[in-house]
N, C-alpha and C positions, 0 to 999 in steps of 0.2 A: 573745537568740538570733540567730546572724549566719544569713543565710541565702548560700548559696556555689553558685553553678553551675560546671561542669566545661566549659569550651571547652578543646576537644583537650585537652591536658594540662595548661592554665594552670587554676587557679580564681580565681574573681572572687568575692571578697564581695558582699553588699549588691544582686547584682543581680538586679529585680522586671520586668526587661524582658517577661518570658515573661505575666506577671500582665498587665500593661499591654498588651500585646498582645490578648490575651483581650477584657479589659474594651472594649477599641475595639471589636474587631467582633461585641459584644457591642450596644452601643450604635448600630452603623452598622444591625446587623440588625434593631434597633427603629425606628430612626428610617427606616427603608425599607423596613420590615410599616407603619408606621402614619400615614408621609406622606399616601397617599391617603385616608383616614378622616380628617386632620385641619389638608390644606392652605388651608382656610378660615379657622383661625385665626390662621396663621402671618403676616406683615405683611411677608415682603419674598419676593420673586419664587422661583419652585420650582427654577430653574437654581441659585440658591444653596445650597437645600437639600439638593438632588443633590451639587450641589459639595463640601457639610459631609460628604456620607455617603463624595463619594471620596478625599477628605484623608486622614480616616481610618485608611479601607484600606491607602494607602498610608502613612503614618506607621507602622501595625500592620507592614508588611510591611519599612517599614526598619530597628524596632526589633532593634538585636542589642549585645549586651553589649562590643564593641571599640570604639565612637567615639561621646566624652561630648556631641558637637554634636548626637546624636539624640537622648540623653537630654532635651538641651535643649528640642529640636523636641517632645518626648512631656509635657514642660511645660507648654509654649504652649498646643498643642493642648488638652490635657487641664483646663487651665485656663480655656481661652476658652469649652469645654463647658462645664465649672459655671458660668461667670457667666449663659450664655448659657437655659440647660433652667432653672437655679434661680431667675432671674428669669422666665421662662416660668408658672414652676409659680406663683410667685405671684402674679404678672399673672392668672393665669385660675383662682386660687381666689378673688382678691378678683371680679373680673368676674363669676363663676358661669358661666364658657362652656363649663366641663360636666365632669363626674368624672373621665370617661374621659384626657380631656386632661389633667389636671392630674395624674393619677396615674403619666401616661406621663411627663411632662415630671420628676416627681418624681424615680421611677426612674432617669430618664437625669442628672437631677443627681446623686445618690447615684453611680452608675456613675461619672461622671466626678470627681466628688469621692476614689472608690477609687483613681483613675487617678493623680489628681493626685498623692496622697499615696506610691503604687508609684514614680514617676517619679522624683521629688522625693528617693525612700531610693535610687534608683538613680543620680540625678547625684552624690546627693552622695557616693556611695562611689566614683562611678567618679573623681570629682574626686581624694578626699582619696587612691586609689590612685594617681593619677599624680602626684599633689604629692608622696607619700610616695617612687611611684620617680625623680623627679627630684633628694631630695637625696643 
């Protein structure tokens, strides 16, 4: 199943930009409801943590289906999320530091793991669309 969005008249296959946007502020929303319940566990300074929730945003906000350097960017990002929450999650089920934590951290690997996999169908079609119109 190709998935196809309409920018003005052009369609674009393959692009899950729209998906990947969601999932981030998706993720920012959680990670900024449950910061304060759970900046105890977290081991590196809250300026960062803020930092993680406005990248985000801002990633969410640049996403748009014309230029594959954001796909790229929605990569990274989405990526550094899953190592980051999935290591979390299991850091503080072997620890026992407590349900709630480990179920958020869970979630938000899941989330970013969707992301990753959105982004991921979206470079590589925005790729193989501009290799295909450069020959």
């Amino acid at each position: 199943m190709n998935y196809i969005v309409t920018h003005g008249s052009e369609k674009i296959e393959h692009y899950y930009g729209d998906a990947v946007r969601m999932l981030f502020l998706v993720a920012a929303i959680i990670m900024l409801t449950s910061l304060p319940m759970f900046d105890q566990y977290i081991n590196i300074p809250t300026v960062f943590s803020v930092l993680a929730i406005l990248i985000l945003g801002l990633a969410a906000g640049l996403t748009n289906p014309r230029q594959i350097w954001d796909a790229g960017i929605n990569m990274g990002v989405s990526s550094a999320g899953f190592l980051v929450f999935m290591t979390y999650a299991v850091n503080s089920y072997q620890a026992s530091t407590g349900e709630k934590f480990f179920l958020t951290n869970l979630v938000l690997g899941f989330t970013f793991l969707l992301s990753t996999y959105f982004s991921v169908k979206t470079f590589r079609g925005l790729f193989l669309q501009r290799r295909d119109s450069d020959k």
